[in-house]
Each structure stands twice: as C-alpha cells, then as structure tokens.
Biopython code that builds the backbone (N, CA, C, O; Angstrom):
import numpy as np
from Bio.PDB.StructureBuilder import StructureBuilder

atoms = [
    (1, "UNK", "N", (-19.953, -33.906, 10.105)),
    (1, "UNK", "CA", (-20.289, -34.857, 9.066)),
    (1, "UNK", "C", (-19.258, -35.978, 9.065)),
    (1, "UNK", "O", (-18.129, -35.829, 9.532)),
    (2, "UNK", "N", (-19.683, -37.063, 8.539)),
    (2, "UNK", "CA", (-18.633, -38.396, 9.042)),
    (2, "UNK", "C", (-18.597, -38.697, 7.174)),
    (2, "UNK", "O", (-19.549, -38.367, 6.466)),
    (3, "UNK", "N", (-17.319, -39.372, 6.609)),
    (3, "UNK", "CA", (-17.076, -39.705, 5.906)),
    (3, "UNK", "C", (-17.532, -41.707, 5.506)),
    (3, "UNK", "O", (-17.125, -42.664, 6.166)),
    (4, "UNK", "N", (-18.494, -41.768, 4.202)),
    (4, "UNK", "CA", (-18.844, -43.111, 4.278)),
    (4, "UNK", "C", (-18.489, -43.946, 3.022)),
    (4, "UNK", "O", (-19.380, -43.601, 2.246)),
    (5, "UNK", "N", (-18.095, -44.402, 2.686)),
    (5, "UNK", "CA", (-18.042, -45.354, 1.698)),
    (5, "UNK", "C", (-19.222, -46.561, 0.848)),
    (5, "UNK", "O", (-19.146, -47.789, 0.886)),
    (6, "UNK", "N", (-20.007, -45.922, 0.301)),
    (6, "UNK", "CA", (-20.995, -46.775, 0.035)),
    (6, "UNK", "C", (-20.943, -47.940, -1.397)),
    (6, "UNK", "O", (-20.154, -47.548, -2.256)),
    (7, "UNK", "N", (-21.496, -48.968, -1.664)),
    (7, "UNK", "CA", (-21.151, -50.334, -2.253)),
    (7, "UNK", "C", (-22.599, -49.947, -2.628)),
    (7, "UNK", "O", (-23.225, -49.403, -1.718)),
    (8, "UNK", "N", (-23.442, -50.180, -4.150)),
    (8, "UNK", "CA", (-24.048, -50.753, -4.641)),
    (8, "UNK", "C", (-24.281, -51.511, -5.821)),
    (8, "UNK", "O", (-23.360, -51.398, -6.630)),
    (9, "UNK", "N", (-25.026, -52.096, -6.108)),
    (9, "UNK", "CA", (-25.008, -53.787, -7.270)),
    (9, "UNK", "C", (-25.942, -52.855, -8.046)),
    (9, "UNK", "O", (-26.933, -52.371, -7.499)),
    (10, "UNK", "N", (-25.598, -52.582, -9.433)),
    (10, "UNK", "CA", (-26.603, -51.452, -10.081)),
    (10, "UNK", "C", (-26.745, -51.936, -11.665)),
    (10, "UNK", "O", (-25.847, -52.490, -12.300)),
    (11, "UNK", "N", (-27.936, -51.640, -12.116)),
    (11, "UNK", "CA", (-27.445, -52.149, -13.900)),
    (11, "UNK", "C", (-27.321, -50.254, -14.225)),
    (11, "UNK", "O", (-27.675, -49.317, -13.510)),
    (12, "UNK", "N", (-26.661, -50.266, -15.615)),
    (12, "UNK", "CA", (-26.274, -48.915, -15.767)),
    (12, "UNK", "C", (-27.454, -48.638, -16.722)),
    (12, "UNK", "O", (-28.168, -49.638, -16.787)),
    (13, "UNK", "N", (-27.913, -47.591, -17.504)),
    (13, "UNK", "CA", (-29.008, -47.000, -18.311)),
    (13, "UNK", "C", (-28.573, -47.924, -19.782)),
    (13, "UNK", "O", (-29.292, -47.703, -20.757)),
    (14, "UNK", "N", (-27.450, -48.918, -19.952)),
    (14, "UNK", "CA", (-27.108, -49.491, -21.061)),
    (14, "UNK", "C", (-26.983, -51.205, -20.676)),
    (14, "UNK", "O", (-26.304, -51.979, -21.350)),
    (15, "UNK", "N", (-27.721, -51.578, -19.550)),
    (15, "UNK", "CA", (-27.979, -52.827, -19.536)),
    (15, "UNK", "C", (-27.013, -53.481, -18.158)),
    (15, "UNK", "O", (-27.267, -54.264, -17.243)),
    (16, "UNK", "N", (-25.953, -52.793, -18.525)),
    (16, "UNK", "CA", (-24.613, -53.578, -17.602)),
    (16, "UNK", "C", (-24.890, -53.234, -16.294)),
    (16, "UNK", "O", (-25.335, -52.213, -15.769)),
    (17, "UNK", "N", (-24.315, -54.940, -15.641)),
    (17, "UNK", "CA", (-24.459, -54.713, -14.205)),
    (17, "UNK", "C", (-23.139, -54.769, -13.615)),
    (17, "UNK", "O", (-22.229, -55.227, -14.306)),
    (18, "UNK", "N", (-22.846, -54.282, -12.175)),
    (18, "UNK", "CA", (-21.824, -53.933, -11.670)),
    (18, "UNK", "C", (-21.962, -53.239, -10.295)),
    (18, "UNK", "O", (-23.094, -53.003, -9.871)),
    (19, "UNK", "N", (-20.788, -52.875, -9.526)),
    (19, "UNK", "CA", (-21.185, -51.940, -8.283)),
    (19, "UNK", "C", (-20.439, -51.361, -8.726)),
    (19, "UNK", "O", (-19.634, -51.570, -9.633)),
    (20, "UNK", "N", (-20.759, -50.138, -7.777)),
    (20, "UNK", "CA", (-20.251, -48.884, -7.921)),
    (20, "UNK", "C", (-20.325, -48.724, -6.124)),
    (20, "UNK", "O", (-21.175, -49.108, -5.321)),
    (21, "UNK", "N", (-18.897, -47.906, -5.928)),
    (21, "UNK", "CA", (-18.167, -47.921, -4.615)),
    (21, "UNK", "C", (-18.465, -46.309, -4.869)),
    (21, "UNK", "O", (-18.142, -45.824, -5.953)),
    (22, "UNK", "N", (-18.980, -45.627, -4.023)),
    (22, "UNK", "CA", (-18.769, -43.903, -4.222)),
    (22, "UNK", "C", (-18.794, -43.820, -2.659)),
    (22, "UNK", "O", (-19.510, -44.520, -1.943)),
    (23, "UNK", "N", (-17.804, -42.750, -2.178)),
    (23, "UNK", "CA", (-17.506, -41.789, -0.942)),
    (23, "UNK", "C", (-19.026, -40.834, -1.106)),
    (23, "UNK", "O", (-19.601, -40.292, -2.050)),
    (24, "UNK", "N", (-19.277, -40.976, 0.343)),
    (24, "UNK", "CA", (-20.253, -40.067, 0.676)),
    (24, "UNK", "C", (-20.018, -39.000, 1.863)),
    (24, "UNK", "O", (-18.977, -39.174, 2.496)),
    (25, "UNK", "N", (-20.690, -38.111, 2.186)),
    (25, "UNK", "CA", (-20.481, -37.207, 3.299)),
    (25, "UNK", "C", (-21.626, -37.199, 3.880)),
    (25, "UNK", "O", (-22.500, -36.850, 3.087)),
    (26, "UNK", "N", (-22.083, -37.467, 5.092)),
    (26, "UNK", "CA", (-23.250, -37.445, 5.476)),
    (26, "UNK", "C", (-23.869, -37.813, 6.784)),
    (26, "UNK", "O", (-23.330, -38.900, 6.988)),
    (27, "UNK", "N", (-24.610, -37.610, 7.734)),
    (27, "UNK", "CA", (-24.619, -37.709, 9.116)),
    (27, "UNK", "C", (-24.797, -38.587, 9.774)),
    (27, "UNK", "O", (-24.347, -38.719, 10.912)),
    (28, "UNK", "N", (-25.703, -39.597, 8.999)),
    (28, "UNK", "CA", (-25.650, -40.945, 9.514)),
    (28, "UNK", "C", (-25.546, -42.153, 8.323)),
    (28, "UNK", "O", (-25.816, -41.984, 7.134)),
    (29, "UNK", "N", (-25.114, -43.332, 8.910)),
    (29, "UNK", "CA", (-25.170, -44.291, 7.923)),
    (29, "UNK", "C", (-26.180, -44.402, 7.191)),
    (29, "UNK", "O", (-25.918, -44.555, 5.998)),
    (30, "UNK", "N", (-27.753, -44.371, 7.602)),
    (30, "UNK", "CA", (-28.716, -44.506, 6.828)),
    (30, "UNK", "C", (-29.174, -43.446, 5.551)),
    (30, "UNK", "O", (-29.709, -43.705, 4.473)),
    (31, "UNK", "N", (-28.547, -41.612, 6.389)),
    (31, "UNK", "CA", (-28.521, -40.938, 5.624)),
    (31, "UNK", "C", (-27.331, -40.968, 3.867)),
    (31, "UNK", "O", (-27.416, -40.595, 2.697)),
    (32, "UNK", "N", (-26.741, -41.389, 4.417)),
    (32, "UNK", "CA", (-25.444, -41.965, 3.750)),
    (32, "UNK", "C", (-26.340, -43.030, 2.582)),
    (32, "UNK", "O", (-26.288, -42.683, 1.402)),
    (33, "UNK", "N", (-26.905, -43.928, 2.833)),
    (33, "UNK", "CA", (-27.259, -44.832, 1.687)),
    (33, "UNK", "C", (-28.842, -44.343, 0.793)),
    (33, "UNK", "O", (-29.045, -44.530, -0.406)),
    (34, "UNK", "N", (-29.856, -43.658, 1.830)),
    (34, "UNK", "CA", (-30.501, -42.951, 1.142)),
    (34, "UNK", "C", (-30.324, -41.745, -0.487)),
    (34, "UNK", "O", (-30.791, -41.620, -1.619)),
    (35, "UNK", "N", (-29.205, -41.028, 0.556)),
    (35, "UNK", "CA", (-28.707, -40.471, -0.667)),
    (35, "UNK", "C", (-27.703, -40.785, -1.920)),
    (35, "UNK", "O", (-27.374, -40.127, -2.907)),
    (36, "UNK", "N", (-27.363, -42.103, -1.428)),
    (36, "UNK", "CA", (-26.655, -42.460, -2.792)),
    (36, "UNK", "C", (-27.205, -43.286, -3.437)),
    (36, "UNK", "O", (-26.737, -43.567, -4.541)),
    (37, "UNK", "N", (-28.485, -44.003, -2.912)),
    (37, "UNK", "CA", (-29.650, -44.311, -4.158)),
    (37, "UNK", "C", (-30.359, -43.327, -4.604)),
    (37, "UNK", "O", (-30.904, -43.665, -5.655)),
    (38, "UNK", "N", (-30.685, -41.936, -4.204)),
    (38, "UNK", "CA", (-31.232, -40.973, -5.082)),
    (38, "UNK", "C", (-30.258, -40.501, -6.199)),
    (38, "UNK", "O", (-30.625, -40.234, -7.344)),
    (39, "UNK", "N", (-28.841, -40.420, -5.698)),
    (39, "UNK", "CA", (-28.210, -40.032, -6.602)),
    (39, "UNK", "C", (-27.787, -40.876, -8.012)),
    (39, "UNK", "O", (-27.711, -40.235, -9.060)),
    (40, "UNK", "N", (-27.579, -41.978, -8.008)),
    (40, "UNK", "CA", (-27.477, -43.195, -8.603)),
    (40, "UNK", "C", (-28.947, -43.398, -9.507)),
    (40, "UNK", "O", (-28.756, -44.007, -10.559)),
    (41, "UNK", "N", (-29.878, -43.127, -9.345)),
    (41, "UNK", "CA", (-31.354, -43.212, -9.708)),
    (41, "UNK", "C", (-31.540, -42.372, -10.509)),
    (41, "UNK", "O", (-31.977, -42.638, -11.629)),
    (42, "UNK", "N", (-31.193, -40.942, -10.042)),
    (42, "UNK", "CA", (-30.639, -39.437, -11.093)),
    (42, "UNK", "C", (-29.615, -39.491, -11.776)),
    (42, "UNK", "O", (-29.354, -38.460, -12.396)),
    (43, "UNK", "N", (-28.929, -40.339, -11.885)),
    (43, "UNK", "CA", (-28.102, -40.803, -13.111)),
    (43, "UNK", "C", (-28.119, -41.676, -13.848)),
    (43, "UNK", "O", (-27.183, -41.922, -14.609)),
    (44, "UNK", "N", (-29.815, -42.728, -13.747)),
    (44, "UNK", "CA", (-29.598, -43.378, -15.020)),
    (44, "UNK", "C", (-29.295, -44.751, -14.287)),
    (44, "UNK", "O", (-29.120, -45.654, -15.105)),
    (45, "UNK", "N", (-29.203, -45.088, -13.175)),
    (45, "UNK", "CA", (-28.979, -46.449, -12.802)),
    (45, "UNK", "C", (-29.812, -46.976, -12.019)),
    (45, "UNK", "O", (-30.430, -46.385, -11.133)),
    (46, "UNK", "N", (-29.882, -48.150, -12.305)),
    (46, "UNK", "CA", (-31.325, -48.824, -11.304)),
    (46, "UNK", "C", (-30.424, -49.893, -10.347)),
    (46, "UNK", "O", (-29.731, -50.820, -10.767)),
    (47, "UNK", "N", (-30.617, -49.531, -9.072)),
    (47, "UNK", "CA", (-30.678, -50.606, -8.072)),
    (47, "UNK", "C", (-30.436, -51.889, -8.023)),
    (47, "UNK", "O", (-31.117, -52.254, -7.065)),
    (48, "UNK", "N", (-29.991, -52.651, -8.372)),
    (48, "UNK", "CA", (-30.537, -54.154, -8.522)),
    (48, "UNK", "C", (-31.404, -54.803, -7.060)),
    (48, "UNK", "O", (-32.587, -55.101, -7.226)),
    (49, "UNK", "N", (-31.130, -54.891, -6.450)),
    (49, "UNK", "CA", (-31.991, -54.592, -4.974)),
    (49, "UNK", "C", (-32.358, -54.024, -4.165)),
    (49, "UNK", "O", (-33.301, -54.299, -3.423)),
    (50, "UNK", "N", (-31.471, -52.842, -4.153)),
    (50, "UNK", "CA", (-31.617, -52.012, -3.357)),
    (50, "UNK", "C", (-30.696, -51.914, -1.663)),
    (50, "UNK", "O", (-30.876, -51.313, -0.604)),
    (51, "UNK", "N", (-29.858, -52.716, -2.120)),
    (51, "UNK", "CA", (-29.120, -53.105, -0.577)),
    (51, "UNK", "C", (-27.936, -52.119, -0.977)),
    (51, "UNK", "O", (-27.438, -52.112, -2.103)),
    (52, "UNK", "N", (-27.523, -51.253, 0.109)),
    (52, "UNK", "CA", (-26.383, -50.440, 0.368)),
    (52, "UNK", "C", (-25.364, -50.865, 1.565)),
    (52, "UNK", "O", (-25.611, -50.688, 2.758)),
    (53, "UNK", "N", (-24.170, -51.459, 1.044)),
    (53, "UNK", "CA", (-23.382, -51.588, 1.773)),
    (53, "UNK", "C", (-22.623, -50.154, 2.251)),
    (53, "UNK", "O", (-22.066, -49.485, 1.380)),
    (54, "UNK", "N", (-22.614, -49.664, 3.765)),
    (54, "UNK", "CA", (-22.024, -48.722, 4.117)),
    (54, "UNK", "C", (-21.041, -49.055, 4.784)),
    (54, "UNK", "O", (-21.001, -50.277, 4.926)),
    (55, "UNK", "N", (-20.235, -48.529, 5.256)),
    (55, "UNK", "CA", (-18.373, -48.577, 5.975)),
    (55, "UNK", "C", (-18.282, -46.967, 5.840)),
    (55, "UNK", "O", (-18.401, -46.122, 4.953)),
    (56, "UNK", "N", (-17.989, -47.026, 7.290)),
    (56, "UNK", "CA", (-17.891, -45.732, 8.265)),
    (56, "UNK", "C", (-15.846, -45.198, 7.438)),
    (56, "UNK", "O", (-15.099, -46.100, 7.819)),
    (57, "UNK", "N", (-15.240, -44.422, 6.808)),
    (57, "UNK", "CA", (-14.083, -44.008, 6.178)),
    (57, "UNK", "C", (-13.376, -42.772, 7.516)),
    (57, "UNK", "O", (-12.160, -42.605, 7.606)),
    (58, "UNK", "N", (-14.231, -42.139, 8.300)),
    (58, "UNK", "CA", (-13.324, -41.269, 8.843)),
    (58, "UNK", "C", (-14.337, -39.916, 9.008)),
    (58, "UNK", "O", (-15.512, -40.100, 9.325)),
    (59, "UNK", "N", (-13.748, -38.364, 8.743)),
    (59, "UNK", "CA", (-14.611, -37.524, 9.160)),
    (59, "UNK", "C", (-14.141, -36.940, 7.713)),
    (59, "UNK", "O", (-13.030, -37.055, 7.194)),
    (60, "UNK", "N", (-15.419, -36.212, 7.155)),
    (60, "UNK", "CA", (-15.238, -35.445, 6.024)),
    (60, "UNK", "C", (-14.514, -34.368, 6.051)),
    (60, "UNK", "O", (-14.839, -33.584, 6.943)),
    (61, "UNK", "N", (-13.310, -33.926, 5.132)),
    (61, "UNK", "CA", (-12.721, -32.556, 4.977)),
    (61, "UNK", "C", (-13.457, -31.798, 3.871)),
    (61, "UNK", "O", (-13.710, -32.398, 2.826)),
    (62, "UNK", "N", (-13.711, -30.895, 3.983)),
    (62, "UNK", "CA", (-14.363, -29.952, 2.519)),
    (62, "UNK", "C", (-13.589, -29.254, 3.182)),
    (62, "UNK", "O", (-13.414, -29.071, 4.386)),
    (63, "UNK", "N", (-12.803, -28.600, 1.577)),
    (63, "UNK", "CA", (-12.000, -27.611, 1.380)),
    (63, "UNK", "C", (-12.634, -26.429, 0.464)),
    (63, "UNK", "O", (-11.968, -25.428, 0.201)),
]
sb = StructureBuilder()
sb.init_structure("model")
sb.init_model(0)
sb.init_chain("A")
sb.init_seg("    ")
for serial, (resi, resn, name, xyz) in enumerate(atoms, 1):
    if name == "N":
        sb.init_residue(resn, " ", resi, " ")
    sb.init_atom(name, np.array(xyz, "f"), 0.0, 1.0, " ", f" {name:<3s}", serial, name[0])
structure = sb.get_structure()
C-alpha cells in the first residue's frame, strides 16, 4: 500500500467552505481519491467539484 495525501474544496454540513488535506492508504492514486470522497460524503460534506488533488507521501506503516 503506498501512502497519499489527498486535497479537497468541500462545504461542511454547516455551510462553510474550505479544504480538507487528509492522509490516505491505498493502492492507487485513483483508489486514493475515490475513497476519500466516499468518506468525506459519509461525514456530512459535499464536494464542491469534485476534483481530488493527490501527492504520492511514501509507503504506508500500520502498526
């Protein structure tokens, strides 16, 4: 698993817009931004476009 850094432009469930930078773990870049718009979506935040900036961070450690 490769370590990713994902960027999205989101309004929050209270109006406000902003990005949100969250570390991901995951096998490919695309898999990587898929799942951090599901996750982001399951918490109440909407997309503002839908564009995911990804940047490759290194290889994941789970401890």
């Amino acid at each position: 698993m490769r370590s990713w850094k994902t960027l999205v432009e989101v309004t929050d469930p209270n109006g406000r817009a902003g990005t949100v930078e969250t570390p991901v773990c995951a096998l490919t870049e695309n898999a990587a931004a898929t799942g951090i718009i599901g996750e982001l979506k399951a918490d109440g935040y909407t997309p503002t476009d839908g564009r995911v900036i990804v940047e490759p961070t290194g290889t994941c450690t789970h401890q």
